[in-house]
MARTIMI-813615 format. One record per residue (C-alpha): residue number from 1; residue in one letter; x, y, z. Coordinates in nm, 4 decimals, decimal comma. Example, Ala and Ser with C-alpha at 12.3 -4.5 7.8 and 13.67 -1.06 7.14 Angstrom:
2
<node><resi>1</resi><resn>A</resn><east>1,2300</east><north>-0,4500</north><up>0,7800</up></node>
<node><resi>2</resi><resn>S</resn><east>1,3670</east><north>-0,1060</north><up>0,7140</up></node>
***
This chain:
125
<node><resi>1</resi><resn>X</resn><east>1,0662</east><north>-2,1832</north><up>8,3192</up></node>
<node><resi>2</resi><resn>X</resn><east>1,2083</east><north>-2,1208</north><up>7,9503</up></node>
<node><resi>3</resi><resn>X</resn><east>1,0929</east><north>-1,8355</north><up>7,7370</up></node>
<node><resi>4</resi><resn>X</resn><east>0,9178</east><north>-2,0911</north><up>7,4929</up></node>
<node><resi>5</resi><resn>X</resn><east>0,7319</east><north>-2,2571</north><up>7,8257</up></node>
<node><resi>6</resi><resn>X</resn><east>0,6447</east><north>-1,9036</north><up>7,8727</up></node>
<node><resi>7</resi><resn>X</resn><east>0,4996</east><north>-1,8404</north><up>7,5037</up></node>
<node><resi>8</resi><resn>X</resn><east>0,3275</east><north>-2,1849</north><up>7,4914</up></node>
<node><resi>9</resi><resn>X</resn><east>0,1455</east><north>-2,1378</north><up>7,8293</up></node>
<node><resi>10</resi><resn>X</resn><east>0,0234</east><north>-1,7534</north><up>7,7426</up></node>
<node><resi>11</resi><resn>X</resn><east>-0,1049</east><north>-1,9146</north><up>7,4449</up></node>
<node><resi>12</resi><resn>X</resn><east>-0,3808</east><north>-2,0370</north><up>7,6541</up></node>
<node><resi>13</resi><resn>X</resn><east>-0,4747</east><north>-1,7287</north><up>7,8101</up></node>
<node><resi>14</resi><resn>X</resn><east>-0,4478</east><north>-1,5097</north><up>7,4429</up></node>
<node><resi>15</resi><resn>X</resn><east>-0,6727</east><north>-1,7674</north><up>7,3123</up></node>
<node><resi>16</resi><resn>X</resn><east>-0,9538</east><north>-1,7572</north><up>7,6306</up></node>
<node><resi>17</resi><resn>X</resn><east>-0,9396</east><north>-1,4121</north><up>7,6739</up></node>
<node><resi>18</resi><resn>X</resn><east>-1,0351</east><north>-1,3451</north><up>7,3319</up></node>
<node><resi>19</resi><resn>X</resn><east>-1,2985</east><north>-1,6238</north><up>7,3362</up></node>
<node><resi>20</resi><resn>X</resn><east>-1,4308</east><north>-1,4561</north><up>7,6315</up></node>
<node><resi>21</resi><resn>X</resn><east>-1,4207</east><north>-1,1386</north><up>7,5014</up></node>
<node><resi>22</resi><resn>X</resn><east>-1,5952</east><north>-1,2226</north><up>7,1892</up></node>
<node><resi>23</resi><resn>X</resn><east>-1,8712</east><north>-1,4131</north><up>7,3332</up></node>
<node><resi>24</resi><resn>X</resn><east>-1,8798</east><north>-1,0906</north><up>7,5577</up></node>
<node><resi>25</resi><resn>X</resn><east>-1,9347</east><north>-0,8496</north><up>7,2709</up></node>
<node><resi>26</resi><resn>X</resn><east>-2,1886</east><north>-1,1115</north><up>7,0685</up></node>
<node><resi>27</resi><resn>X</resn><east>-2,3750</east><north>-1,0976</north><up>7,4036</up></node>
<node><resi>28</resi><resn>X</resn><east>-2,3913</east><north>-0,7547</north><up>7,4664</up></node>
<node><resi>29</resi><resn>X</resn><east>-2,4970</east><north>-0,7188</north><up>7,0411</up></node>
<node><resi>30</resi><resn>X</resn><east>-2,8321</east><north>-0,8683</north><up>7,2297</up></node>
<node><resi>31</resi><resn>X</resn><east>-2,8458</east><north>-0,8092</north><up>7,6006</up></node>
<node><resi>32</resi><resn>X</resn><east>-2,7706</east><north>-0,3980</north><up>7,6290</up></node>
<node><resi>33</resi><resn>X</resn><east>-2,7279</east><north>-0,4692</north><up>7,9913</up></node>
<node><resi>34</resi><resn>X</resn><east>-2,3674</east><north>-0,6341</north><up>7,9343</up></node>
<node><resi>35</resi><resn>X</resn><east>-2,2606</east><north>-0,2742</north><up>7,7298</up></node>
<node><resi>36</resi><resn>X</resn><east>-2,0346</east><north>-0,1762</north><up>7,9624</up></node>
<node><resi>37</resi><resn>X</resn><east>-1,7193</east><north>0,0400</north><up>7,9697</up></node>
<node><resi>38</resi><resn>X</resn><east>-1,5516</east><north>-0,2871</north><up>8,1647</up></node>
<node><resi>39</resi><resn>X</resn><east>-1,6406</east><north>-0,4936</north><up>7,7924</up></node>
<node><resi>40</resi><resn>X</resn><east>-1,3656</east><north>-0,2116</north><up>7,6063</up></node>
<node><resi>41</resi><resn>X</resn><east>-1,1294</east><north>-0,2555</north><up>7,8652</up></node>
<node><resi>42</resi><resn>X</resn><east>-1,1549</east><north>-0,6310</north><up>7,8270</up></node>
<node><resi>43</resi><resn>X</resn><east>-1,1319</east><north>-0,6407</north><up>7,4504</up></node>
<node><resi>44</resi><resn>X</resn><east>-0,8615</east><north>-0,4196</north><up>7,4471</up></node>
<node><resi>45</resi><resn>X</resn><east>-0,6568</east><north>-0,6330</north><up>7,7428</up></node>
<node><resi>46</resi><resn>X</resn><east>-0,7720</east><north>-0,9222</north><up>7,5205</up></node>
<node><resi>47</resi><resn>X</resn><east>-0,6200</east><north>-0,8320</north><up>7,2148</up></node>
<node><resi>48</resi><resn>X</resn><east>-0,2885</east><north>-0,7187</north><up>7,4026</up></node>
<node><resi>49</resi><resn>X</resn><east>-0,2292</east><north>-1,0214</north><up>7,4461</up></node>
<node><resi>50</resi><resn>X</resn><east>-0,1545</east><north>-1,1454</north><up>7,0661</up></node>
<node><resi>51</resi><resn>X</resn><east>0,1055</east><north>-0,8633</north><up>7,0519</up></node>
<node><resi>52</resi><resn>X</resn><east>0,2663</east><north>-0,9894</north><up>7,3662</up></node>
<node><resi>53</resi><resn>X</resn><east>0,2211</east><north>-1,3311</north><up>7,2819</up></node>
<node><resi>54</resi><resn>X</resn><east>0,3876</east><north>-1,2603</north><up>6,8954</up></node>
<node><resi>55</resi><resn>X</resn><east>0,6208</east><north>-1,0649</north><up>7,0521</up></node>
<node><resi>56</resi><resn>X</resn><east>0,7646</east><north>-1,3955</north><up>7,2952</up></node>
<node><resi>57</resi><resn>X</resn><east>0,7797</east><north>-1,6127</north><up>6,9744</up></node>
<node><resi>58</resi><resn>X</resn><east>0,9490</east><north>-1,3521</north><up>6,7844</up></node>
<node><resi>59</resi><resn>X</resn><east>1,2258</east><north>-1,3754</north><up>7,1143</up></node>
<node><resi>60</resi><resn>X</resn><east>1,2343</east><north>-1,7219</north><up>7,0830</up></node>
<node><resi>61</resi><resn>X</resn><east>1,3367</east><north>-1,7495</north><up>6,7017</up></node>
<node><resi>62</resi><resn>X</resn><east>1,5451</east><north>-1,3683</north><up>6,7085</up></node>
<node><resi>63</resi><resn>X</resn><east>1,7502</east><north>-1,4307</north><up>7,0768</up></node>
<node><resi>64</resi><resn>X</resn><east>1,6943</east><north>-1,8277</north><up>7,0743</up></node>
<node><resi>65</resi><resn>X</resn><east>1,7281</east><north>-1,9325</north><up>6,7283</up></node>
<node><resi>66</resi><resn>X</resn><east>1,4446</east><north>-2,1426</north><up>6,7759</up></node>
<node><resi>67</resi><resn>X</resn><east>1,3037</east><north>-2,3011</north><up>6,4518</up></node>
<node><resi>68</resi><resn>X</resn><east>0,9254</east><north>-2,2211</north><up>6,4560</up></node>
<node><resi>69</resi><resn>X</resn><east>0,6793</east><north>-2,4768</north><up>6,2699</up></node>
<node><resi>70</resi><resn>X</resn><east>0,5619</east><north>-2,4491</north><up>5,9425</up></node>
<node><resi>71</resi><resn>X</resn><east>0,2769</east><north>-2,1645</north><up>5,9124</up></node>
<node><resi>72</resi><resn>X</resn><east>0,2972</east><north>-2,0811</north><up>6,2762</up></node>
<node><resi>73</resi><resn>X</resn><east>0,3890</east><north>-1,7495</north><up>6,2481</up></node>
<node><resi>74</resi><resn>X</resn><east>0,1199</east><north>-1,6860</north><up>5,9734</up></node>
<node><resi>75</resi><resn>X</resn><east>-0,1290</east><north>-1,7562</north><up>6,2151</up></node>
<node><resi>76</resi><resn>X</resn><east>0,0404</east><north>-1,4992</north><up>6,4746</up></node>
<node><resi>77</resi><resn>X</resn><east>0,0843</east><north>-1,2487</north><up>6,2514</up></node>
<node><resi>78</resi><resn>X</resn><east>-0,2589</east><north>-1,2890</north><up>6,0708</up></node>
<node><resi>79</resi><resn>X</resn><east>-0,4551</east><north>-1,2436</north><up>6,4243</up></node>
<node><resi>80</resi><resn>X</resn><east>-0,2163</east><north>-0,9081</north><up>6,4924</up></node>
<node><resi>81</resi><resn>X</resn><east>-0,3530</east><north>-0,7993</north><up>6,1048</up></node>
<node><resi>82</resi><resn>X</resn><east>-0,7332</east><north>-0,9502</north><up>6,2110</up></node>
<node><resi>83</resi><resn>X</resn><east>-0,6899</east><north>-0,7024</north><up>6,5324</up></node>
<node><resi>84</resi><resn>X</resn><east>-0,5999</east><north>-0,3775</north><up>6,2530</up></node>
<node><resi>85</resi><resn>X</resn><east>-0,8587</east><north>-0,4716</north><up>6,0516</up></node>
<node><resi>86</resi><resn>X</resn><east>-1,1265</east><north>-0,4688</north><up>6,3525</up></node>
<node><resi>87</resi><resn>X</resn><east>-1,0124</east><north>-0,1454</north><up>6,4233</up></node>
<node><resi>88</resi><resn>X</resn><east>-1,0268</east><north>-0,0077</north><up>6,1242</up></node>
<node><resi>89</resi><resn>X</resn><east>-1,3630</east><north>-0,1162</north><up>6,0461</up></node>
<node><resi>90</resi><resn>X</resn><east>-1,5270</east><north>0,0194</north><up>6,4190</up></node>
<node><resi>91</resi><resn>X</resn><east>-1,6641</east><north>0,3695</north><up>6,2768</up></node>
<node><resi>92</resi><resn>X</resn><east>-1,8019</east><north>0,1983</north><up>5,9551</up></node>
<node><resi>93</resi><resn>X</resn><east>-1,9748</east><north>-0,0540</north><up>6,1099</up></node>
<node><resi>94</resi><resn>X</resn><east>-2,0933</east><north>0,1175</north><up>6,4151</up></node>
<node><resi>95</resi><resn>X</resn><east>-2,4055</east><north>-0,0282</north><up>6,4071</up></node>
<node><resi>96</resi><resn>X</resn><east>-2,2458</east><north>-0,3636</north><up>6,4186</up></node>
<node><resi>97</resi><resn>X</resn><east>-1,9522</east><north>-0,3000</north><up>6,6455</up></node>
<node><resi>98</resi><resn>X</resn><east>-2,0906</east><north>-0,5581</north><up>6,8913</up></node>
<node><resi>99</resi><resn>X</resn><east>-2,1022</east><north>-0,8258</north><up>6,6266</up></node>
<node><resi>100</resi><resn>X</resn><east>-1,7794</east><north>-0,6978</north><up>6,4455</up></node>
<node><resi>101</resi><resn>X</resn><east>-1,5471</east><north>-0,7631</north><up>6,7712</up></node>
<node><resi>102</resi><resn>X</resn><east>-1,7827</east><north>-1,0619</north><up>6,9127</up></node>
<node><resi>103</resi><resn>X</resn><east>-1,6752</east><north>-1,2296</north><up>6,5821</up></node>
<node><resi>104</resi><resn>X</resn><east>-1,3468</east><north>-1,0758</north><up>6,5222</up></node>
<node><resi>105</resi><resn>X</resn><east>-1,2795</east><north>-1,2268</north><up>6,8968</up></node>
<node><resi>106</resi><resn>X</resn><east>-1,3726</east><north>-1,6135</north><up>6,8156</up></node>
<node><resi>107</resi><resn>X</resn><east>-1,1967</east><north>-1,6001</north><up>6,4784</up></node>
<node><resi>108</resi><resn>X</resn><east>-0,8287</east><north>-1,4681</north><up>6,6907</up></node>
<node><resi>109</resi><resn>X</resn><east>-0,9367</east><north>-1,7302</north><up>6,9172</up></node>
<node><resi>110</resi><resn>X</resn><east>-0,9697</east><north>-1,9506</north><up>6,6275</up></node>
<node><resi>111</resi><resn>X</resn><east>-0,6308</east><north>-1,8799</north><up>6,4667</up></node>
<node><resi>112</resi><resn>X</resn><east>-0,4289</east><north>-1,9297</north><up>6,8284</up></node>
<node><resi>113</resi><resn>X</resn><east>-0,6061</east><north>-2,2806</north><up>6,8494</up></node>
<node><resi>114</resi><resn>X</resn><east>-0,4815</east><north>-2,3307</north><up>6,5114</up></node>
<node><resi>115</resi><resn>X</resn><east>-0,1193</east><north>-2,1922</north><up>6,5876</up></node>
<node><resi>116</resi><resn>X</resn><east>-0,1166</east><north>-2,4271</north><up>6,8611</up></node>
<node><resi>117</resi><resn>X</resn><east>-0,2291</east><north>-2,7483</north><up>6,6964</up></node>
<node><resi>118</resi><resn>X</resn><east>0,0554</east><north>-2,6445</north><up>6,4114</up></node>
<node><resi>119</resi><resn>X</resn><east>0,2877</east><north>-2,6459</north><up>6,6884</up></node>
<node><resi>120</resi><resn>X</resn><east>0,1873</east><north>-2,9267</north><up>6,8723</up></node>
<node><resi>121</resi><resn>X</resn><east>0,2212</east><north>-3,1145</north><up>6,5302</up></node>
<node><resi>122</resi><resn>X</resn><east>0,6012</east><north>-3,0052</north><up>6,4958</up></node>
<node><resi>123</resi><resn>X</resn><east>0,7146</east><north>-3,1094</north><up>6,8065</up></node>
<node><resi>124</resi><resn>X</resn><east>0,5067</east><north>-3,4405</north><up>6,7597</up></node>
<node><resi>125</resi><resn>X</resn><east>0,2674</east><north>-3,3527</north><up>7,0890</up></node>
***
């Protein structure tokens, strides 16, 4: 299996853990039964994977010289900024924290799906 095999097939699981971890979060925002310390461990795991995931393609073009498509990386490095941003808005919106990283979760979901269909264009799949 090559290294880009490798970074288009963890694609899938960056983008489903983070679905799963937002839909998580917006469900526990509701349901307190779901706040769990197991839901932090998952959202953290969750958004490990972008900076793993980033850190394949950014193999590929550095060791590879692979020739990424147009506005791919924008959408990798935008969900590694999304993931500072959550962060750095936790204690100000403590209230909201469930609905912050529920959200925050579906939109770096989002942006993979859309780094993928940018790719998938390029290579004409």
């Amino acid at each position: 299996m090559s290294l880009y095999d490798i970074h288009q097939n963890f694609a899938w699981f960056m983008i489903v853990s983070n679905a799963l971890a937002g839909l998580w979060c917006l469900g526990a925002n509701w349901w307190p039964a779901l706040r769990t310390r197991a839901l932090w461990w998952f959202v953290i795991v969750a958004e490990l994977t972008i900076f793993v995931q980033v850190l394949l393609g950014v193999a590929l073009v550095a060791g590879q010289g692979y020739e990424p498509p147009k506005f791919h990386m924008l959408y990798g490095f935008t969900a590694i900024f999304a993931v500072g941003v959550l962060y750095s808005y936790r204690g100000q919106m403590k209230k909201y924290e469930y609905l912050l990283y529920g959200f925050g979760g579906l939109f770096i979901m989002g942006l993979g799906i859309r780094a993928m269909l940018v790719g998938a264009r390029a290579i004409g799949g």
